[in-house]
N, C-alpha and C positions, 0 to 999 in steps of 0.2 A: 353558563354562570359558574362563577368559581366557589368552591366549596368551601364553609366557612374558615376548617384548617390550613387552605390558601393563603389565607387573609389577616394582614395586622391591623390594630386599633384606628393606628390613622390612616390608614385605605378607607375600613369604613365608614369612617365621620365624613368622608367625602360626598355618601352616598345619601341621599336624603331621609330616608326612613332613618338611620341609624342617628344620621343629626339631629331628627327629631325627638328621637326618646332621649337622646343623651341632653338636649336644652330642657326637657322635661322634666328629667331627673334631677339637673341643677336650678332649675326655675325656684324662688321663695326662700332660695337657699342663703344664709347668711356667711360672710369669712370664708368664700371658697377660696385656697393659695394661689397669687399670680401666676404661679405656673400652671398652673391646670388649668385653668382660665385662657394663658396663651396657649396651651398646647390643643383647647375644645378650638382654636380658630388656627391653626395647621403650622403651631409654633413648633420649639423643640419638645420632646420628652423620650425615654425610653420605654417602647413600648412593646407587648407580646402581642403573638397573634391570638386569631380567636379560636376558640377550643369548644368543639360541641360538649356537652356536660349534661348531667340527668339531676333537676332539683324538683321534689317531690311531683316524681313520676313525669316530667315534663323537660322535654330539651331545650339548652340555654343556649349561648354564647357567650361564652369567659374568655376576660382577655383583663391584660394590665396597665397600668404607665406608671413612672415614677418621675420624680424631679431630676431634672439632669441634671449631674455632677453631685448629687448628694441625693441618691436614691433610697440609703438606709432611713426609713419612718417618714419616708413623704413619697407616698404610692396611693395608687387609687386600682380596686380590683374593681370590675365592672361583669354584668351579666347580662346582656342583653335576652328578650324573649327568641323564639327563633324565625319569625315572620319580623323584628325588629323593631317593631309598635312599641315596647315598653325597655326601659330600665334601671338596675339597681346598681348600690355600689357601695364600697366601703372605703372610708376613704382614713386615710391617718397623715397626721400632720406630726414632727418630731417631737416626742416629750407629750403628748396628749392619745387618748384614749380613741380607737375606731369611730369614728360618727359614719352612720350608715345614713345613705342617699337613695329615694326612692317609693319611699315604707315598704323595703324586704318585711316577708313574712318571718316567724321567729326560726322556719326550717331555713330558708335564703339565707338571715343572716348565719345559720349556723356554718352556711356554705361558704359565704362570705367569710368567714372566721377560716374556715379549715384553706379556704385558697390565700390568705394573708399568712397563714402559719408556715405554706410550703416556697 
Protein backbone atom coordinates (compact mmCIF):
# COMPACT_ATOMS: atom_id res chain seq x y z
CA UNK A 1 0.00 0.00 0.00
CA UNK A 2 1.41 3.34 -0.84
CA UNK A 3 2.00 5.75 1.89
CA UNK A 4 -0.28 8.68 2.07
CA UNK A 5 2.88 11.16 0.96
CA UNK A 6 2.88 9.02 -2.18
CA UNK A 7 -0.40 10.17 -2.95
CA UNK A 8 -2.19 13.23 -4.84
CA UNK A 9 -5.86 14.25 -4.22
CA UNK A 10 -7.06 12.88 -7.37
CA UNK A 11 -5.43 9.39 -6.93
CA UNK A 12 -7.40 9.26 -3.88
CA UNK A 13 -10.82 10.22 -5.00
CA UNK A 14 -10.28 7.25 -7.04
CA UNK A 15 -10.36 5.08 -4.11
CA UNK A 16 -13.63 4.46 -2.64
CA UNK A 17 -13.43 5.34 0.98
CA UNK A 18 -11.88 8.62 0.20
CA UNK A 19 -14.81 9.19 -2.49
CA UNK A 20 -16.90 8.59 0.25
CA UNK A 21 -16.16 11.15 2.72
CA UNK A 22 -15.34 13.66 0.11
CA UNK A 23 -19.49 13.16 -1.36
CA UNK A 24 -20.09 13.47 2.49
CA UNK A 25 -18.45 16.39 3.01
CA UNK A 26 -20.10 18.07 0.07
CA UNK A 27 -23.63 16.33 0.52
CA UNK A 28 -26.38 19.37 1.73
CA UNK A 29 -24.00 21.68 0.52
CA UNK A 30 -25.28 24.67 -1.32
CA UNK A 31 -23.19 26.90 -4.42
CA UNK A 32 -20.32 24.40 -4.63
CA UNK A 33 -17.89 26.10 -7.81
CA UNK A 34 -18.35 24.11 -11.15
CA UNK A 35 -15.07 23.38 -10.84
CA UNK A 36 -14.67 21.47 -7.88
CA UNK A 37 -17.77 19.89 -8.72
CA UNK A 38 -15.92 18.71 -12.04
CA UNK A 39 -12.70 18.10 -10.58
CA UNK A 40 -14.79 15.53 -7.32
CA UNK A 41 -15.54 13.41 -10.86
CA UNK A 42 -11.82 13.28 -12.24
CA UNK A 43 -12.01 16.61 -14.03
CA UNK A 44 -9.10 19.09 -14.20
CA UNK A 45 -7.81 21.05 -10.99
CA UNK A 46 -4.44 21.69 -9.55
CA UNK A 47 -3.83 19.50 -6.87
CA UNK A 48 -1.25 18.48 -3.90
CA UNK A 49 -0.52 15.45 -2.46
CA UNK A 50 -1.55 14.30 0.79
CA UNK A 51 0.27 15.05 3.75
CA UNK A 52 0.18 13.18 7.04
CA UNK A 53 -0.59 16.08 9.63
CA UNK A 54 -1.42 16.00 13.55
CA UNK A 55 -4.89 17.88 14.42
CA UNK A 56 -5.70 17.75 18.04
CA UNK A 57 -3.73 14.76 18.80
CA UNK A 58 -4.93 12.82 15.85
CA UNK A 59 -3.42 12.03 12.32
CA UNK A 60 -5.07 13.50 9.13
CA UNK A 61 -4.43 13.69 5.53
CA UNK A 62 -4.11 17.30 3.96
CA UNK A 63 -3.87 17.80 0.64
CA UNK A 64 -5.29 20.78 -1.72
CA UNK A 65 -7.02 21.74 -5.25
CA UNK A 66 -7.42 24.82 -6.70
CA UNK A 67 -9.23 26.14 -9.85
CA UNK A 68 -7.25 25.72 -13.00
CA UNK A 69 -5.95 28.64 -14.50
CA UNK A 70 -6.97 30.96 -11.82
CA UNK A 71 -6.02 29.35 -8.62
CA UNK A 72 -5.48 32.72 -6.57
CA UNK A 73 -8.86 32.55 -3.96
CA UNK A 74 -10.60 29.57 -5.57
CA UNK A 75 -8.92 26.48 -3.60
CA UNK A 76 -10.30 23.93 -1.44
CA UNK A 77 -7.86 22.64 1.62
CA UNK A 78 -9.09 19.23 2.51
CA UNK A 79 -8.30 16.76 5.58
CA UNK A 80 -9.18 13.67 5.46
CA UNK A 81 -9.30 11.33 8.81
CA UNK A 82 -6.56 8.67 8.49
CA UNK A 83 -8.54 5.34 7.87
CA UNK A 84 -10.51 7.88 5.18
CA UNK A 85 -14.14 7.56 6.81
CA UNK A 86 -14.50 11.21 7.25
CA UNK A 87 -13.78 14.82 5.87
CA UNK A 88 -13.26 18.36 6.27
CA UNK A 89 -12.45 21.33 4.10
CA UNK A 90 -12.19 24.85 3.55
CA UNK A 91 -13.02 25.97 0.80
CA UNK A 92 -12.86 29.82 -0.77
CA UNK A 93 -14.32 31.17 -3.70
CA UNK A 94 -12.62 34.64 -4.97
CA UNK A 95 -13.83 37.96 -3.21
CA UNK A 96 -15.77 35.87 -0.32
CA UNK A 97 -14.74 34.65 3.00
CA UNK A 98 -13.55 30.68 3.89
CA UNK A 99 -16.81 28.58 4.08
CA UNK A 100 -15.73 25.55 5.79
CA UNK A 101 -17.13 21.99 4.75
CA UNK A 102 -17.69 19.23 6.92
CA UNK A 103 -18.38 20.70 10.69
CA UNK A 104 -14.52 21.10 11.41
CA UNK A 105 -14.11 21.42 14.94
CA UNK A 106 -13.07 25.22 15.99
CA UNK A 107 -9.24 23.45 16.41
CA UNK A 108 -9.71 21.83 12.54
CA UNK A 109 -10.81 24.88 11.46
CA UNK A 110 -8.05 26.64 12.91
CA UNK A 111 -5.90 24.09 10.79
CA UNK A 112 -7.69 24.70 8.09
CA UNK A 113 -6.94 28.39 8.45
CA UNK A 114 -3.10 28.08 9.06
CA UNK A 115 -2.98 25.50 5.73
CA UNK A 116 -4.96 28.23 3.52
CA UNK A 117 -2.54 30.94 4.90
CA UNK A 118 0.66 28.82 3.71
Amino acid sequence: MARADDEYLFDALKKPAYRKAWTAMLSGEKNIPGWLIAFGKGGPGVAGPLKTITVEGRKMQASNVCKPHDCAGNELHIFFSLDASSAIGSLTSEGQRPRYLGAPTPAQRMALDRAMAN
